[in-house]
N, C-alpha and C positions, 0 to 999 in steps of 0.2 A: 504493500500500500504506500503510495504516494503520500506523505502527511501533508506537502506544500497546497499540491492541489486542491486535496481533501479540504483542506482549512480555507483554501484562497473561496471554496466554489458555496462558501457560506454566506446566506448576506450580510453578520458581521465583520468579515475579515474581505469581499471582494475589493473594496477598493484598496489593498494596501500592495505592492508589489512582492514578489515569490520570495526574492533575496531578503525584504523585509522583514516575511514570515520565515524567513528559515536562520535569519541572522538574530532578531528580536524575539519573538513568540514562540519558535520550538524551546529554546532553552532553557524559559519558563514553566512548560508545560508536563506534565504528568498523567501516567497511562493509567486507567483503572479499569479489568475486568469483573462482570460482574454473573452469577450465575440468576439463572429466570427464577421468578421469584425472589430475588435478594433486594433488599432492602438498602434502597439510595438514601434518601431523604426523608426524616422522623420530622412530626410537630416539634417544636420547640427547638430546634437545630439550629446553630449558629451558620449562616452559607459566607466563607471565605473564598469560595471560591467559583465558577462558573463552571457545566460542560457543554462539551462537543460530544453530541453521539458518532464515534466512529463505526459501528456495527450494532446490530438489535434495536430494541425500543421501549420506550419506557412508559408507565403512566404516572398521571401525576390526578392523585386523589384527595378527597376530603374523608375523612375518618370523625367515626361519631363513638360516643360512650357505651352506645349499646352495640356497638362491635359492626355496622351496617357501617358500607361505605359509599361515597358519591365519587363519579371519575367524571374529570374534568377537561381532559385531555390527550392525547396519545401523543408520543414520539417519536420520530424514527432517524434512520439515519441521515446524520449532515443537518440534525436540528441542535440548536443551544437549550439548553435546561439553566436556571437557575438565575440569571442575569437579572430579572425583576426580584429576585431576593438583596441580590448583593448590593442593591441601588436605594434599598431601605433606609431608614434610621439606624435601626436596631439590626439588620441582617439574616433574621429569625425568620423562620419558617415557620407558615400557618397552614401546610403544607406537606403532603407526604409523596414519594416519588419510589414507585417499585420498577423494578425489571420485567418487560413483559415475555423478554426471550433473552437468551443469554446475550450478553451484551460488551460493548468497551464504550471506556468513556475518555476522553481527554478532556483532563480538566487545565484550566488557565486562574491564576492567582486576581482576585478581585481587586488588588490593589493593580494590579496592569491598568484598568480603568480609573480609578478612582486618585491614585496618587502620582503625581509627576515622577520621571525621574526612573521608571523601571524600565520603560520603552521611550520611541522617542516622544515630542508632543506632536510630531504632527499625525505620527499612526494612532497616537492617544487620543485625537481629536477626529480624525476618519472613524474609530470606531464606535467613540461615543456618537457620531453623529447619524452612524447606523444602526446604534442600540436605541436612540428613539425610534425609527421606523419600528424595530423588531416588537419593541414593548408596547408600541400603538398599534400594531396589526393582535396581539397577542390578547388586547383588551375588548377588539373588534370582536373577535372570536369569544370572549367572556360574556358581551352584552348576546350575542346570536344565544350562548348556553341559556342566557339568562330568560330571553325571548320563550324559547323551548317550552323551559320550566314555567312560566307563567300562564300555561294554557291548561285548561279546565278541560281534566280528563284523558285517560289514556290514547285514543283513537287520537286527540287531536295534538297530544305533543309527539304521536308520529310522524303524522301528516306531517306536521308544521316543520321536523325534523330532516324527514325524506324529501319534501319541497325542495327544504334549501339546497342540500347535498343534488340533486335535478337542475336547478338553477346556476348553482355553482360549475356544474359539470358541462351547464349548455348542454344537456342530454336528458330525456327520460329514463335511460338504463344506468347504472352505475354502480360504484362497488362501495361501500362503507368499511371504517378500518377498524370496527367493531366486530368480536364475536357476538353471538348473540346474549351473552354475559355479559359482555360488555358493554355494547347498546342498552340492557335491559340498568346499569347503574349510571350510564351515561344520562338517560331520559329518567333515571330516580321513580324506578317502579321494580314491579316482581317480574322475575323474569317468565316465571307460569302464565302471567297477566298481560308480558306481552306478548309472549308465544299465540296465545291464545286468540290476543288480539288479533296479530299477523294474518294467523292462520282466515278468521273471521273477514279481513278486509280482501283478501283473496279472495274466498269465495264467491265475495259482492260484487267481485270486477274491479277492485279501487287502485289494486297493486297487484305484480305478480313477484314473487324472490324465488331461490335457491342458494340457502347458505348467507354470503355476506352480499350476495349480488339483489337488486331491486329494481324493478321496471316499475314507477307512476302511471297509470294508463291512460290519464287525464291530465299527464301534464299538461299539452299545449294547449288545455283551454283554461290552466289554473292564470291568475296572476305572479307576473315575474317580481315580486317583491323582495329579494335579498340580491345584494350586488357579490360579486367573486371575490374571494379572499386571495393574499398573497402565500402564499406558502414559503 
C-alpha cells in the first residue's frame, strides 16, 4: 500500500503535495490494527488524536444505560474518524466507535492541527481549511439522521430513509451500507418491526429488496427533496 497516495486521495490531506505528506505527516503518524468487533472509541475518552481508515470500517454509535444502542454512522475506507472530537473544548467523547470488520487505522497527533510548529503553517492551514468542509458535510449528514428520526412511525422513517438514499443515488435501485441490523439501529427500531415492515411494503408494491439492495417503485413520481451528499 501506497500511504502517500492513500493519505493524498482524502479530502483532508488532497491539497497538500506527496513530498509534503511523506516529509511532514508520515512521520507523525501511527498504524493501528484493529480486530471486528474491537473497541475504538469509549464515552468518556479523551480523543488526542485523529484516524484515517486504511482498511475495514467502523461504526460510530450512541450507547444507552439499558445496554440498546443507536448507530449513527458507518465508515469505511479513506474516511477520517475523530476530527470533530479533537476540535472540542474538552476533546471527550460522547461517542462510541467499534470495528465493523477487521480493520487498520492510521492515526495523526491532534496537535498537527491545533498547534503551530509540528508541520508546516501552511499544510496546517490547507488542512484546517478542509477540516471545515469535512465537519460541515459531517453535520449535513446529522440533521438528514435527524430528519429520519423525527417521522411518526415505522413505514414512514423508511420511506423517508430509502427516499433519500434514491435521491442521492439519482436512481431508484441502490445498495444501502447497512445490514439489516444495522439499518434496523440506524432508523432506532426493532429489527422484527422492521423486517416485518419490509416484508409488508413489498407486498403493497411500494419497494422491492434482496439483502442490502432496494428498488422504490414510485420513485419518479415521489418528490426530489434531499440534495446529494459529499462523501
Amino acid at each position: 500500500m501506497d500511504l502517500v497516495k492513500v493519505i493524498k486521495n482524502n479530502i483532508l490531506f488532497c491539497d497538500l503535495p506527496e513530498d509534503i505528506i511523506r516529509q511532514e505527516l508520515l512521520p507523525l503518524s501511527t498504524r493501528q490494527p484493529y480486530r471486528k468487533g474491537a473497541g475504538i472509541i469509549e464515552p468518556g475518552d479523551r480523543m488526542e488524536q485523529f484516524g484515517l481508515i486504511l482498511s475495514g470500517s467502523i461504526h460510530l454509535m450512541h450507547l444507552y444505560p439499558s445496554g440498546k444502542y443507536s448507530l449513527f454512522n458507518i465508515l469505511g475506507e479513506n474516511k477520517v474518524f475523530g476530527a470533530d472530537l479533537v476540535c472540542t473544548g474538552t476533546q471527550i467523547s460522547r461517542y462510541s466507535a467499534q470495528a465493523a470488520r477487521t480493520s487498520v487505522i492510521l492515526y495523526f497527533p491532534s496537535d498537527m492541527l491545533l498547534m503551530p510548529g509540528m508541520i508546516s503553517e501552511i499544510s496546517r492551514e490547507k488542512i484546517r481549511a478542509r477540516l471545515l468542509t469535512l465537519i460541515s458535510n459531517e453535520n449535513i449528514k446529522k440533521e438528514y439522521h435527524i430528519a429520519i428520526l423525527s417521522q411518526t412511525g415505522i413505514r414512514n422513517r423508511i420511506l423517508t430513509y430509502l427516499t433519500m438514499q434514491a435521491d442521492k443515488k439519482q436512481s431508484p435501485a441502490f445498495e444501502i451500507p447497512f445490514s439489516r441490523e444495522g439499518m434496523a439501529a440506524y432508523l432506532c427500531m426493532n429489527r422484527s418491526a422492521l423486517s416485518h415492515e419490509l416484508s409488508r411494503m413489498q407486498q403493497e408494491g411500494i419497494i422491492s429488496f434482496r439483502k442490502n439492495r432496494f428498488t422504490l417503485l414510485n420513485w419518479e413520481e415521489s418528490e426530489k427533496a434531499w440534495v446529494n451528499l459529499d462523501d
